[in-house]
DRENLUMLO-820932 format. One record per residue (C-alpha): residue number from 1; residue in three letters; x, z, y. Coordinates in nm, 4 decimals, always signed. Example, Ala and Ser with C-alpha at 12.3 -4.5 7.8 and 13.67 -1.06 7.14 Angstrom:
2
   pos   code         px         pz         py
     1    ALA    +1.2300    +0.7800    -0.4500
     2    SER    +1.3670    +0.7140    -0.1060
***
This chain:
400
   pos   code         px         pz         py
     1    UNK    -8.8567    +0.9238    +0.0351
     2    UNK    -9.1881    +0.9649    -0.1073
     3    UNK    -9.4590    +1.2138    +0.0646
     4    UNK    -9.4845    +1.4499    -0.2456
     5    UNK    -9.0941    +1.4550    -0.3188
     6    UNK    -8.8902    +1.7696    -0.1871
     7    UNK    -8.6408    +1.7537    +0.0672
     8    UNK    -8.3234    +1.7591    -0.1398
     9    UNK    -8.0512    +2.0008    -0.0144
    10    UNK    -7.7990    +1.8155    +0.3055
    11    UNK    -7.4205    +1.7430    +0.0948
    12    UNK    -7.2878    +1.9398    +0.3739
    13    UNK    -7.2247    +2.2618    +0.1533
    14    UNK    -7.2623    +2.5178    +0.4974
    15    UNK    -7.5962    +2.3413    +0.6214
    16    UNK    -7.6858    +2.3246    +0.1867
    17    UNK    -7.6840    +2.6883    +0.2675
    18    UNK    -7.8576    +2.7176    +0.5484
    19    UNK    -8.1433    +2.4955    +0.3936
    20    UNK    -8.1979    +2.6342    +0.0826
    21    UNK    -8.2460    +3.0069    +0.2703
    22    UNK    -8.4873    +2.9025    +0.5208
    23    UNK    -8.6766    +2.7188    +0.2531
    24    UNK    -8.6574    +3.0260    +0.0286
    25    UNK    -8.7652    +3.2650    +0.2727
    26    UNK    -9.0780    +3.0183    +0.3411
    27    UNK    -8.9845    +2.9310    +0.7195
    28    UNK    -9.0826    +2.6376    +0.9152
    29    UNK    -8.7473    +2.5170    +0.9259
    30    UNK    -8.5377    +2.2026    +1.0011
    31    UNK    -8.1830    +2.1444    +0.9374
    32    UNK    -7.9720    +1.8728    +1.1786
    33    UNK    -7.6005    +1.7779    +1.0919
    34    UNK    -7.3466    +1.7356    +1.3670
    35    UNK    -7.4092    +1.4114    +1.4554
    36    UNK    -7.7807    +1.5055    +1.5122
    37    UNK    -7.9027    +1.2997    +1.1898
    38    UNK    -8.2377    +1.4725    +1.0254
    39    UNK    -8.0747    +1.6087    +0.6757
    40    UNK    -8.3414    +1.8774    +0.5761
    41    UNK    -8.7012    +1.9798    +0.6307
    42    UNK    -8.7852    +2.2887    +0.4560
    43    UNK    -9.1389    +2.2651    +0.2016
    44    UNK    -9.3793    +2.4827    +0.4696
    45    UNK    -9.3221    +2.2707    +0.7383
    46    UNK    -9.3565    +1.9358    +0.5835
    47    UNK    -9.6866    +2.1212    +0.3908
    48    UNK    -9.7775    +2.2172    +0.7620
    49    UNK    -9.7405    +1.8904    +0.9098
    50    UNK    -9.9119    +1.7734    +0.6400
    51    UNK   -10.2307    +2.0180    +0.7296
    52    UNK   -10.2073    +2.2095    +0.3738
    53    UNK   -10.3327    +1.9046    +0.1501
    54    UNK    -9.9523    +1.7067    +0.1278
    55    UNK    -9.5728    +1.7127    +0.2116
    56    UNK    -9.5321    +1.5371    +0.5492
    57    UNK    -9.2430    +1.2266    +0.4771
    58    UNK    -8.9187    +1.3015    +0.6117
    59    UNK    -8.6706    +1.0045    +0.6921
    60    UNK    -8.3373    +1.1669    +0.6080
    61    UNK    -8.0589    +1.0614    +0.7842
    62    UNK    -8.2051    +0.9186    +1.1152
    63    UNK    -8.1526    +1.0228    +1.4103
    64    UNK    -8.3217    +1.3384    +1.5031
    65    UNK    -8.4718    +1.1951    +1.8703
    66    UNK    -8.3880    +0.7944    +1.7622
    67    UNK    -8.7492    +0.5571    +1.6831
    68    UNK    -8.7495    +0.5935    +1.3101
    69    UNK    -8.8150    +0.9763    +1.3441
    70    UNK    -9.0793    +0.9265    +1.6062
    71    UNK    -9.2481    +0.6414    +1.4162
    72    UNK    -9.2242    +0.9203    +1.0770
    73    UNK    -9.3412    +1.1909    +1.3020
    74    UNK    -9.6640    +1.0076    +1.4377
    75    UNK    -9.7668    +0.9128    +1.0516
    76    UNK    -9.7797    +1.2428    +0.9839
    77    UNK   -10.1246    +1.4056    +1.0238
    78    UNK   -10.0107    +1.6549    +1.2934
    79    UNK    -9.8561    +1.3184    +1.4447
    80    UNK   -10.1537    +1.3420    +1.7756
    81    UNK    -9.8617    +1.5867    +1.8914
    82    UNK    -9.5473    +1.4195    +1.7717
    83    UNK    -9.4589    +1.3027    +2.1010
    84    UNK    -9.4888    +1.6036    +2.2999
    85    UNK    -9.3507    +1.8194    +1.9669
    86    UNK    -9.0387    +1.5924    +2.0502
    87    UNK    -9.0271    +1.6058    +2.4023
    88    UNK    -9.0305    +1.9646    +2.4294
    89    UNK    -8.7504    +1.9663    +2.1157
    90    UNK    -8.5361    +1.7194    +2.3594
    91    UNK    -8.5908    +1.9296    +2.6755
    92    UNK    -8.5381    +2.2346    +2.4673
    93    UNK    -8.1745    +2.1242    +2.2673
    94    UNK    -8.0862    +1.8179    +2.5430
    95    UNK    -7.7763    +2.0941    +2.6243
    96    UNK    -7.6619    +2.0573    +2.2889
    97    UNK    -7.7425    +1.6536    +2.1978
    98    UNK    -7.5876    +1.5591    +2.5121
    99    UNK    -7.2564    +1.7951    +2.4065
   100    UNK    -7.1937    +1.6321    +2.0824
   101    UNK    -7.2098    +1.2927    +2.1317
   102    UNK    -6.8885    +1.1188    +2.1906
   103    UNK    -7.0324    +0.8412    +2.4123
   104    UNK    -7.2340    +1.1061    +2.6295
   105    UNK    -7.5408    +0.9404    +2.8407
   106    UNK    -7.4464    +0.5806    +2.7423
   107    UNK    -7.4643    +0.6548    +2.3888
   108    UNK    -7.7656    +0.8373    +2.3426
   109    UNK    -7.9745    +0.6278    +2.5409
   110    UNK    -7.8637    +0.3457    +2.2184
   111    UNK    -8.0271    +0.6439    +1.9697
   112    UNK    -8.3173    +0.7938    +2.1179
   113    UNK    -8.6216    +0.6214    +2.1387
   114    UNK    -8.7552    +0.5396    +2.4175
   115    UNK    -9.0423    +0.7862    +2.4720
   116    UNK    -8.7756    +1.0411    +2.5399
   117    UNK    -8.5528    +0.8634    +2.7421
   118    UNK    -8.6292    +0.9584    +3.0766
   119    UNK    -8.5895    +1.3232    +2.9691
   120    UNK    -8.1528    +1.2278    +2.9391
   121    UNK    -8.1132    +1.2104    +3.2941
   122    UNK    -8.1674    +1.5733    +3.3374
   123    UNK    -7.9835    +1.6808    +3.0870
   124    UNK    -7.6227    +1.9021    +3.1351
   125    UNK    -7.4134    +1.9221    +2.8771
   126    UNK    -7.3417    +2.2537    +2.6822
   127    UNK    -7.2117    +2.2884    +2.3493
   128    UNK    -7.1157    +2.6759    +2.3912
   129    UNK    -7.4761    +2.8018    +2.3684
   130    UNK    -7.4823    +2.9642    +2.0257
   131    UNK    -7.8739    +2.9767    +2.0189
   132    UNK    -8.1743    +2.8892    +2.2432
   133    UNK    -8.5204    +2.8966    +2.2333
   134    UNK    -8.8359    +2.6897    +2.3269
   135    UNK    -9.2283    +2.6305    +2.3182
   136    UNK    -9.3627    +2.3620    +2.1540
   137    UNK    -9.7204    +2.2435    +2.1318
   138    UNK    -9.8472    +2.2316    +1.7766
   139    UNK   -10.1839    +2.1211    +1.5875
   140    UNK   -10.3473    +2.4082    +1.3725
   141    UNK   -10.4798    +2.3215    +0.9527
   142    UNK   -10.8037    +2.2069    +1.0661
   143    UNK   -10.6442    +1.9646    +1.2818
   144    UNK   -10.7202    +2.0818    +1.6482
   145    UNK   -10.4101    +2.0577    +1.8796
   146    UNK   -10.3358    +2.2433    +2.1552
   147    UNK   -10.1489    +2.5830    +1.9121
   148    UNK    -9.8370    +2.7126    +2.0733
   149    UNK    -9.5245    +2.7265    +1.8705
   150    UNK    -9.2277    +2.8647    +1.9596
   151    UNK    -8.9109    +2.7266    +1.8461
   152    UNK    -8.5265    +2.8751    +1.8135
   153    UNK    -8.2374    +2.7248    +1.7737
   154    UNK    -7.8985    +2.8129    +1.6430
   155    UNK    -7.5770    +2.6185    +1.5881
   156    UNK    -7.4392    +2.6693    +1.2186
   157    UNK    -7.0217    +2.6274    +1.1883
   158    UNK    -6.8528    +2.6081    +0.8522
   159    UNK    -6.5769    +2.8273    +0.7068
   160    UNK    -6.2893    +2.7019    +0.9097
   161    UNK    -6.4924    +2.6855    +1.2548
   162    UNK    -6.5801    +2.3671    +1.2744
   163    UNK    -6.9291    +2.2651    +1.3697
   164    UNK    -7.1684    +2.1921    +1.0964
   165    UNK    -7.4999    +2.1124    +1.2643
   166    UNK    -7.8120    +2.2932    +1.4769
   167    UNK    -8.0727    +2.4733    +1.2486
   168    UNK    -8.4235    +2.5163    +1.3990
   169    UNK    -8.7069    +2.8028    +1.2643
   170    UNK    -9.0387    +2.7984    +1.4131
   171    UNK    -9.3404    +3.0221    +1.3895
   172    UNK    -9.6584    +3.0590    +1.5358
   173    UNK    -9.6730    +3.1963    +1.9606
   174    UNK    -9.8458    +3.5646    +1.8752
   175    UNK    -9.5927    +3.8241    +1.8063
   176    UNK    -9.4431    +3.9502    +1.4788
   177    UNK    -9.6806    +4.1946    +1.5276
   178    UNK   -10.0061    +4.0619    +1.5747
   179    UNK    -9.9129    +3.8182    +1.2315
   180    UNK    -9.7967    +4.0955    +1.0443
   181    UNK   -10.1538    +4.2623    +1.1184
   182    UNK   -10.3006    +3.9617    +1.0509
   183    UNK   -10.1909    +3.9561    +0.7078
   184    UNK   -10.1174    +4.2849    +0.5944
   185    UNK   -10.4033    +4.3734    +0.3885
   186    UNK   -10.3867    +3.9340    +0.2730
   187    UNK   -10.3198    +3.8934    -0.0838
   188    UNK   -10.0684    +3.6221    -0.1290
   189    UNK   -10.2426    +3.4847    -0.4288
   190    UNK   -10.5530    +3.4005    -0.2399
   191    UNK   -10.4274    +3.2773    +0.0382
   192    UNK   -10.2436    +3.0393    -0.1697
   193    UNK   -10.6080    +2.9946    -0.3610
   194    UNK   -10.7637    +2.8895    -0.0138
   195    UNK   -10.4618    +2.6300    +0.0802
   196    UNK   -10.6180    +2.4403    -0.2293
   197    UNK   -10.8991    +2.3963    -0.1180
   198    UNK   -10.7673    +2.3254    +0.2460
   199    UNK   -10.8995    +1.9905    +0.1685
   200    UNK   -11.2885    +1.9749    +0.0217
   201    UNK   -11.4045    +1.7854    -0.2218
   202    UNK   -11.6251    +1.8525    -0.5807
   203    UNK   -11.5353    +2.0979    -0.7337
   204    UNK   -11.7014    +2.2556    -1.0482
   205    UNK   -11.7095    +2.6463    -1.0150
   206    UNK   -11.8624    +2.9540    -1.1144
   207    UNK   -12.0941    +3.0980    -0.8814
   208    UNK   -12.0936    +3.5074    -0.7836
   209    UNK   -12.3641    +3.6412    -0.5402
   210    UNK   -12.3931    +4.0457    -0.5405
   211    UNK   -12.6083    +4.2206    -0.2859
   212    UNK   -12.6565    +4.5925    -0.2672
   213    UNK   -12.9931    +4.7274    -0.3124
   214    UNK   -13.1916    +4.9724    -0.0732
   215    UNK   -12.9311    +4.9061    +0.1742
   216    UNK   -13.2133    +4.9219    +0.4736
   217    UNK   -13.2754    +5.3188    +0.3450
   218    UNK   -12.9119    +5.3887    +0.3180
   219    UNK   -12.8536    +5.2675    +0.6492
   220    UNK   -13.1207    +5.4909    +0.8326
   221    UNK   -12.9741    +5.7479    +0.6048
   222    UNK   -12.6084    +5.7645    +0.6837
   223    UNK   -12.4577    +5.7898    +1.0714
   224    UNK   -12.3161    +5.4538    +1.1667
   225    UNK   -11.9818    +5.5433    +1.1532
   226    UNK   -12.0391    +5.6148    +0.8397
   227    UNK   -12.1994    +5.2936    +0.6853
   228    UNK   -11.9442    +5.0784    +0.8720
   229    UNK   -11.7170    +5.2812    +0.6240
   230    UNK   -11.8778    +5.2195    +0.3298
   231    UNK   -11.9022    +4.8119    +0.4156
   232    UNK   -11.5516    +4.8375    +0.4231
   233    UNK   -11.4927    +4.9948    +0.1654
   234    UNK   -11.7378    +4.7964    -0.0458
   235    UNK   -11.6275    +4.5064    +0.0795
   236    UNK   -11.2760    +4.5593    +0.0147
   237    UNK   -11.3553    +4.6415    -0.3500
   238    UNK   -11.5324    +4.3034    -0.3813
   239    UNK   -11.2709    +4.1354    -0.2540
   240    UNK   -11.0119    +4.3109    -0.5398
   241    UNK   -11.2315    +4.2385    -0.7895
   242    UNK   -11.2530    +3.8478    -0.7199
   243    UNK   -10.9127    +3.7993    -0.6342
   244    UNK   -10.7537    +3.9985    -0.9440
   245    UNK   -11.0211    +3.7478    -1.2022
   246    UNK   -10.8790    +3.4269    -1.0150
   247    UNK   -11.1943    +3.3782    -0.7602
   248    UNK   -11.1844    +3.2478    -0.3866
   249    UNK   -11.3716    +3.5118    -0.1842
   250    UNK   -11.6814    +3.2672    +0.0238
   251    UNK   -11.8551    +3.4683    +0.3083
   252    UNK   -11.9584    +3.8462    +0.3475
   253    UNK   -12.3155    +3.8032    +0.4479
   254    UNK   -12.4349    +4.1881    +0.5640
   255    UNK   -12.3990    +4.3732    +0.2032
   256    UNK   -12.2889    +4.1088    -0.0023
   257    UNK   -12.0614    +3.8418    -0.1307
   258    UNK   -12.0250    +3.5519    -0.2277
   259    UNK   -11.7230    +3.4115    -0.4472
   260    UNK   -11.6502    +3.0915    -0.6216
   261    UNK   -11.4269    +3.0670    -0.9583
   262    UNK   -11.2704    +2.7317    -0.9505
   263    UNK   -11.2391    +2.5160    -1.2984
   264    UNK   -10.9029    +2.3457    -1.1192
   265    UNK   -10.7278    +2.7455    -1.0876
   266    UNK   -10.8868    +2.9064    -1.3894
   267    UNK   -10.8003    +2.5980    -1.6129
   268    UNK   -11.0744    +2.5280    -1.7634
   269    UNK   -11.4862    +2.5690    -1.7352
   270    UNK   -11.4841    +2.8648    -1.9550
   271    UNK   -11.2192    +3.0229    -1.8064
   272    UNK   -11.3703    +2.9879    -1.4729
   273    UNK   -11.7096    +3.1268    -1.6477
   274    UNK   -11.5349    +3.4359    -1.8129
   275    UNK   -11.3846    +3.5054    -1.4927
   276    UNK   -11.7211    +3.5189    -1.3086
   277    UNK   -11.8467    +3.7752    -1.5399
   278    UNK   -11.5264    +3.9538    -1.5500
   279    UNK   -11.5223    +3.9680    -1.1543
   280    UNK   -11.9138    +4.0878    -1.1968
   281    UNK   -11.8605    +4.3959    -1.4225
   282    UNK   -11.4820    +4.4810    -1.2639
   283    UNK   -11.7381    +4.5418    -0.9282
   284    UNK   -11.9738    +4.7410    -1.0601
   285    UNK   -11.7530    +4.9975    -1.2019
   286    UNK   -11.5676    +4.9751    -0.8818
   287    UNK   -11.8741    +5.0951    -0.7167
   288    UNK   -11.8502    +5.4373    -0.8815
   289    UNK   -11.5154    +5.5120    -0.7107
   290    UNK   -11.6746    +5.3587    -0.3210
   291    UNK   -11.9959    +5.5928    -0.3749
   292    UNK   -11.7594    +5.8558    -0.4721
   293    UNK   -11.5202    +5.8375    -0.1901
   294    UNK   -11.8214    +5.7743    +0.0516
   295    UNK   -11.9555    +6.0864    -0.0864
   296    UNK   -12.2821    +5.9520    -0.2200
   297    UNK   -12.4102    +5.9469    -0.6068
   298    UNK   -12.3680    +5.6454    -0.8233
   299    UNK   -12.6772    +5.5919    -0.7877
   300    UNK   -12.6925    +5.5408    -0.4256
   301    UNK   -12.4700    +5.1968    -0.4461
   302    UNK   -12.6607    +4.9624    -0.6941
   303    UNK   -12.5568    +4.6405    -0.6536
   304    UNK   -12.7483    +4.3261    -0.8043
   305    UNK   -12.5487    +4.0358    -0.9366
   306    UNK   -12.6592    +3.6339    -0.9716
   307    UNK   -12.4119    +3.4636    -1.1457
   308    UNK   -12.4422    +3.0797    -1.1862
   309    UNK   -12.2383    +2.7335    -1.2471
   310    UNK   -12.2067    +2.4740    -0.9962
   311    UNK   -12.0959    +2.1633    -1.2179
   312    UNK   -12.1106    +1.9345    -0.8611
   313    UNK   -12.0222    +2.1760    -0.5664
   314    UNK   -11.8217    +2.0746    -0.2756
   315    UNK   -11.6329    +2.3635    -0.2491
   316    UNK   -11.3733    +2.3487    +0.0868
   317    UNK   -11.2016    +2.5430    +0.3632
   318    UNK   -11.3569    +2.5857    +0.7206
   319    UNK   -11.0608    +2.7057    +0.9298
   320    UNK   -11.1565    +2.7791    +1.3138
   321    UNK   -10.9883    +2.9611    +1.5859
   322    UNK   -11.1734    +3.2824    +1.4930
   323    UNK   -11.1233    +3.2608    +1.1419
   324    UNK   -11.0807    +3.1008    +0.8053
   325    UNK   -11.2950    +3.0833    +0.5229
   326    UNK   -11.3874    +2.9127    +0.1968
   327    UNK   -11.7640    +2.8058    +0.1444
   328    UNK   -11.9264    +2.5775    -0.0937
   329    UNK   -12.2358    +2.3225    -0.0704
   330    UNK   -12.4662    +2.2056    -0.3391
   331    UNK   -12.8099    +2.2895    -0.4986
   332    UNK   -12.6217    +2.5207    -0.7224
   333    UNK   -12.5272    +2.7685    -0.4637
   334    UNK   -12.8768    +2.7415    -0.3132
   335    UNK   -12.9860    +2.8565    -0.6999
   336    UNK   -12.7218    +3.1414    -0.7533
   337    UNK   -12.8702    +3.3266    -0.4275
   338    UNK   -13.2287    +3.3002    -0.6086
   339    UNK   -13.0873    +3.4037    -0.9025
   340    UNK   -12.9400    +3.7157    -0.7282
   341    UNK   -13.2091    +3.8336    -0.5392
   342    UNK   -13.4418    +3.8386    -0.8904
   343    UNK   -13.1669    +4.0744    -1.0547
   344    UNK   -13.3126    +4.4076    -0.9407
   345    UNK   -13.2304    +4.7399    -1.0915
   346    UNK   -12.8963    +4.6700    -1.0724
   347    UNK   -12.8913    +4.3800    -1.2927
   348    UNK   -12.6384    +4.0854    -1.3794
   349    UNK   -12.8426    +3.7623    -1.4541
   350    UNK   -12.6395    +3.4453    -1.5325
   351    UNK   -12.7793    +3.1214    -1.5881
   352    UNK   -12.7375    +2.9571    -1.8946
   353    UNK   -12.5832    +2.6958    -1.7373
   354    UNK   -12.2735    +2.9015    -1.6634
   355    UNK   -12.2970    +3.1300    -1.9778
   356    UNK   -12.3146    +2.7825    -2.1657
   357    UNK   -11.9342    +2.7057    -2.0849
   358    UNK   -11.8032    +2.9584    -2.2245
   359    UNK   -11.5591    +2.9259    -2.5243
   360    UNK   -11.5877    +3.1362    -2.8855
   361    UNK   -11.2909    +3.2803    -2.7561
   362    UNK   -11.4085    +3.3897    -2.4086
   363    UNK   -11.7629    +3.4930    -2.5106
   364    UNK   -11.6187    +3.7052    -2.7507
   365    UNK   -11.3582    +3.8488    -2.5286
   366    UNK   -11.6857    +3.9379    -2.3070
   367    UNK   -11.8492    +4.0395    -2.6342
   368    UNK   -12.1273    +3.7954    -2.5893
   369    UNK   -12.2572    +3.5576    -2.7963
   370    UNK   -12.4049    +3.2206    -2.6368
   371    UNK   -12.5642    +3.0960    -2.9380
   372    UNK   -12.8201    +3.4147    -3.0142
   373    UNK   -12.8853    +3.4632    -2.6686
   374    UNK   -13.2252    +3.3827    -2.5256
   375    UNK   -13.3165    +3.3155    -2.1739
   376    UNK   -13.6145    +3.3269    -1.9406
   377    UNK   -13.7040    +3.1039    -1.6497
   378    UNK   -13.6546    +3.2698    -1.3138
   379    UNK   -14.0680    +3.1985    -1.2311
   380    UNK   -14.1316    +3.3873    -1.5285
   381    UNK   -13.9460    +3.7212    -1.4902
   382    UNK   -14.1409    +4.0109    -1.3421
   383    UNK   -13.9122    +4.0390    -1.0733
   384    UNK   -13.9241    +3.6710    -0.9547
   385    UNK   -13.9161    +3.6473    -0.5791
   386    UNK   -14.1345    +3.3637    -0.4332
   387    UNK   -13.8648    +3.1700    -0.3041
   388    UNK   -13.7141    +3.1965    -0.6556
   389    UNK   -14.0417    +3.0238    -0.7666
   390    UNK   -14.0481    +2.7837    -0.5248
   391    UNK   -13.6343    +2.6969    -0.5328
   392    UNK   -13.5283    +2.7352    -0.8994
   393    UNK   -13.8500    +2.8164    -1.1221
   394    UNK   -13.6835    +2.6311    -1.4397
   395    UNK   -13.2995    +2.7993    -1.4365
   396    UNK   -13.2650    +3.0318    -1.7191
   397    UNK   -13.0982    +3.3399    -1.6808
   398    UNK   -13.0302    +3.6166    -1.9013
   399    UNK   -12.8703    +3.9704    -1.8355
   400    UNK   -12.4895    +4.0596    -1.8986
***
């Protein structure tokens, strides 16, 4: 079958069943019929094996141990641990291979390749087990092995008894409830945002940097329990604000942010443009309501916005074991912090560049108007930084 097809559901209607609710409930799943042929691999493992940027090939109806699903396995771009993922599977479900094969030993030494074969001797048969489970070694999205999976098992029998097949779930080694932590406070549409980009490449994007002004003073001012509060809460607000306009939230850097409004999720440049400026001005007014439960004036949170368009960033996802995170390269970005850091008083500059993409429909909708506007070189406003001068003299910005 071809990588980018979907597994379609095993004719068996009781595995059919069992397939279509791990797949629905977004499992790493994998569904094996009774003779221990490889009917079903559910879309998040296949995306996982495929590190996020494809669906892993499945070769339906081999043998789940036998050469053809090794040789599939070790295509795949997890396949450094194929071996050992199948070794561990073999030592883990032996009981239950072993049990259903008519020929016992002499048989499945014919079927499984040969990688695995000195794992058969061991083996005792034992189809009664209704479940079992088992550590595996697994390879993490930015391609690093070494990530413990665990595994389990359970045999699925039809209506009348009979035995349909084995069904296997996996998920990560931490606990239910060190993931659930994990994620909690995740939004689901931006984590699928950053498994776009799990693979970098150009990308043209709107560029958001906001920084909070006088944060120095406000730090000597508050307790630090209490400015680790406000970052929080500010921070959290940001993040809102990009996510519900369609951005990817880049790196918190102190008191600000970073985000980048992709052409490829917005659908279009001036989408992706409206939805900077729309992120911009849903922040601000969100900074009434921080201030307010931080018990501090307006006044006291003024943030500054640079807002800029990156028509040749390479915009990708930097996944570690201490974290995850989207971040972009290009002169562009390099421009939108210069651009920022000349928008004092609490001002929104955007470049012309990015205001320049922007629809009738969209401008108007932002009740702007591209074609009276007029802008001013970053060297000449009075607020122009030296580095602005030096980096990005000739961008034109103008306030919004």
């Amino acid at each position: 079958m071809e990588g980018q097809e979907k597994c379609p559901l095993p004719d068996d209607p009781t595995l059919a069943a069992a397939a279509a609710a791990i797949n629905a409930s977004g499992q790493w799943g994998e569904v094996i019929d009774s003779q221990w042929r490889w009917v079903y691999s559910t879309d998040a493992v296949r995306l996982s094996n495929g590190l996020g940027v494809e669906l892993a090939s499945v070769p339906l109806g081999a043998h789940y141990f036998g050469p053809e699903a090794v040789t599939a396995r070790s295509s795949w771009r997890t396949g450094k641990v194929a071996i050992g993922w199948l070794r561990a599977s073999l030592a883990g479900m032996g009981h239950w291979v072993l049990a259903d094969a008519p020929g016992g030993l002499e048989e499945l030494h014919k079927l499984i390749d040969p990688s695995l074969a000195d794992l058969l001797d061991g083996l005792s048969p034992d189809g009664q087990r209704a479940a079992c489970a088992f550590a595996v070694l697994g390879m993490s999205t930015a391609g690093d092995a070494g990530v413990e999976l665990l595994i389990t098992a359970f045999r699925v029998h039809d209506a009348a008894g009979r035995l349909a097949g084995t069904v296997t779930v996996g998920k990560p080694a931490a606990d239910m409830n060190v993931l659930g932590a994990m994620v909690a406070g995740a939004d689901a549409r931006h984590l699928a945002r950053m498994q776009q980009v799990a693979r970098a490449g150009r990308r043209p994007a709107a560029i958001l940097f906001a920084d909070l002004e006088a944060s120095s003073a406000l730090s000597r001012r508050l307790s630090t329990a209490s400015y680790f509060s406000l970052g929080r809460r500010m921070a959290r607000a940001a993040d809102r604000c990009v996510i519900d306009a369609g951005g990817l939230v880049g790196r918190h850097v102190g008191d600000g942010i970073v985000a980048f409004f992709l052409t490829e999720t917005a659908g279009s440049e001036s989408s992706a443009a409206r939805s900077c400026i729309q992120a911009a001005r849903a922040l601000r007014e969100a900074m009434v309501d921080v201030a307010a439960r931080s018990e501090l004036a307006p006044e006291d949170l003024t943030l500054r916005f640079g807002l800029h368009w990156g028509a040749t960033l390479y915009v990708g996802q930097i996944a570690t074991s201490g974290r995850t995170e989207v971040t972009a390269l290009g002169d562009e970005v390099n421009e939108g912090a210069r651009i920022e850091a000349c928008a004092t008083g609490g001002r929104a500059l955007a470049s012309k560049d990015l205001l320049e993409r922007l629809d009738p429909e969209d401008a108007a909708a932002l009740d702007l108007n591209p074609d009276r506007i007029t802008y001013m070189p970053l060297a000449e406003l009075p607020t122009a930084t030296e580095k602005a001068r030096r980096d990005a003299p000739a961008v034109s910005v103008c306030q919004v």
